[in-house]
C-alpha positions as CSV (number, residue, x, y, z in Angstrom):
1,X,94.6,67.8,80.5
2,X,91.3,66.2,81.1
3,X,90.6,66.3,77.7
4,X,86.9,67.7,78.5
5,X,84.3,69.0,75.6
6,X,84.1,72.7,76.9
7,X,85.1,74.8,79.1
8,X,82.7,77.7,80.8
9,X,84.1,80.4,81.6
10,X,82.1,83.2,83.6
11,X,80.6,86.3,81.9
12,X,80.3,87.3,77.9
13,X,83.7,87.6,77.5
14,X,83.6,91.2,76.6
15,X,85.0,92.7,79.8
16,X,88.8,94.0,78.8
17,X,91.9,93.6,81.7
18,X,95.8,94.3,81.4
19,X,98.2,91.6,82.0
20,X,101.7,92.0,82.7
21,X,104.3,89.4,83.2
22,X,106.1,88.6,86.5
23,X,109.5,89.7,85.1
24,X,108.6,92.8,83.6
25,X,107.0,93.8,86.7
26,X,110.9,93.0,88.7
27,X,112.5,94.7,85.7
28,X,109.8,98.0,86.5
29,X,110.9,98.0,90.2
30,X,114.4,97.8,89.6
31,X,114.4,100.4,86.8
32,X,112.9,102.8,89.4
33,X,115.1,102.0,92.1
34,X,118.5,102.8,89.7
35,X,117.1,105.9,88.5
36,X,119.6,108.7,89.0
37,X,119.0,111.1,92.1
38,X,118.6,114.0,89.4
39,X,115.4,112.3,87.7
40,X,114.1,110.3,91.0
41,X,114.5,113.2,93.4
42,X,111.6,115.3,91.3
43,X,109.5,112.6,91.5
44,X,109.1,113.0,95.3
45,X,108.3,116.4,95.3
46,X,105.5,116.3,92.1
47,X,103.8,113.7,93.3
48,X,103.2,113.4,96.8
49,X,105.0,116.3,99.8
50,X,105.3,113.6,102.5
51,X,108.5,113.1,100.9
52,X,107.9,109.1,100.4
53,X,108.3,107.9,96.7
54,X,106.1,108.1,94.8
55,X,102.7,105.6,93.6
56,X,103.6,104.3,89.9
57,X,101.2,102.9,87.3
58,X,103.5,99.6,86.0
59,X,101.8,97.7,83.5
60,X,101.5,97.2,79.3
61,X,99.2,99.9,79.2
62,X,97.7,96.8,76.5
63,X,94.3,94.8,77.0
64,X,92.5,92.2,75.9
65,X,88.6,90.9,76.3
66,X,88.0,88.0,78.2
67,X,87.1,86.1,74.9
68,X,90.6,86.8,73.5
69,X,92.4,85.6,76.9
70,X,90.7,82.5,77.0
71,X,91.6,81.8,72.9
72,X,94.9,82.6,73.4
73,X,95.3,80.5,76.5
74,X,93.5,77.6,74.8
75,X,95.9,77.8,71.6
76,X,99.2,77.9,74.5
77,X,98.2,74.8,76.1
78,X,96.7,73.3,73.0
79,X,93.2,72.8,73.8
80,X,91.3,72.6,71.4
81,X,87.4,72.2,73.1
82,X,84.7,74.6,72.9
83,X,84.3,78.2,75.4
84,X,81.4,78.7,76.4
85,X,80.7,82.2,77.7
86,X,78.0,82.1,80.6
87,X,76.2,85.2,80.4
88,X,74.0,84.4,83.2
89,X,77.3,84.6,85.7
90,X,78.7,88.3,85.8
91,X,81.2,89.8,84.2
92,X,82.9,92.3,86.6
93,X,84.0,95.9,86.0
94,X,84.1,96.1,82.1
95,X,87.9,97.4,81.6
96,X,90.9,97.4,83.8
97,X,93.4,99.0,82.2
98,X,96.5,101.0,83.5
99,X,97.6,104.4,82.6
100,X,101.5,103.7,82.0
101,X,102.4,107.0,80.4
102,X,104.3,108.3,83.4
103,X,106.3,105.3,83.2
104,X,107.0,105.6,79.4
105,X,108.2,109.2,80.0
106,X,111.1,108.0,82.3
107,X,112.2,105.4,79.6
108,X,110.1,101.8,80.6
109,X,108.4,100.0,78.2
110,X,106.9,96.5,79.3
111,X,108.9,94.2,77.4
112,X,107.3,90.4,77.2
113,X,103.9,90.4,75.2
114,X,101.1,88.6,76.6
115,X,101.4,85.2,74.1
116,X,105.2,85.2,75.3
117,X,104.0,85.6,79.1
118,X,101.6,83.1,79.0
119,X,103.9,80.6,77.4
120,X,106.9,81.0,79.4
121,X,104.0,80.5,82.3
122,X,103.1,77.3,80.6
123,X,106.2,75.8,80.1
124,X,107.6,76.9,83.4
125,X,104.3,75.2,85.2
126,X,104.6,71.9,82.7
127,X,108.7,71.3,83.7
128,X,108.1,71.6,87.5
């Protein structure tokens, strides 16, 4: 928007996180909350005896680096200045990633990829 030369962006870009979109996350809770008693009631016993539900990984099981986030985000909101990595500022925990397995078993699969998340995001935050 300000139409600047670069942009810095903290670290060396090679840390790797997880992104999931807003709407898949809804579309995860929901899918839980319909299961059928005769696949959600085992889930309260294998996993915790307290009898509360139980704690669910929900996420692409997908990452990216830093570096590719910040390209991809550039081409979605057509910048088209330099990144500059600063290695002198940190870079965090080097991958974040989720283990979605147990949610694959019961039939979820994320559905939005991270390009289409980021430009639904875009548009949605350029026609408010």
């Amino acid at each position: 928007i300000n139409n600047q030369p670069t942009v810095a962006i903290w670290g060396t870009g090679t840390p790797r996180r997880e992104f999931l979109y807003s709407d898949d996350m809804a579309e995860a809770c929901l899918y839980l909350m319909n299961l059928p008693d005769e696949q959600f009631k085992p889930l309260l016993a294998s996993y915790r005896n307290d009898g509360l539900p139980p704690l669910v990984n929900i996420g692409t099981g997908v990452d990216v680096t830093i570096k590719e986030l910040a390209e991809l985000v550039s081409s979605v909101v057509g910048y088209n200045g330099a990144l500059e990595f600063d290695s002198t500022k940190p870079d965090g925990t080097m991958r974040k990633l989720m283990d979605v397995s147990f949610m694959r078993s019961l039939g979820w699969k994320a559905a939005t990829s991270l390009g289409d998340g980021l430009e639904l995001a875009y548009k949605n935050y350029i026609n408010r």
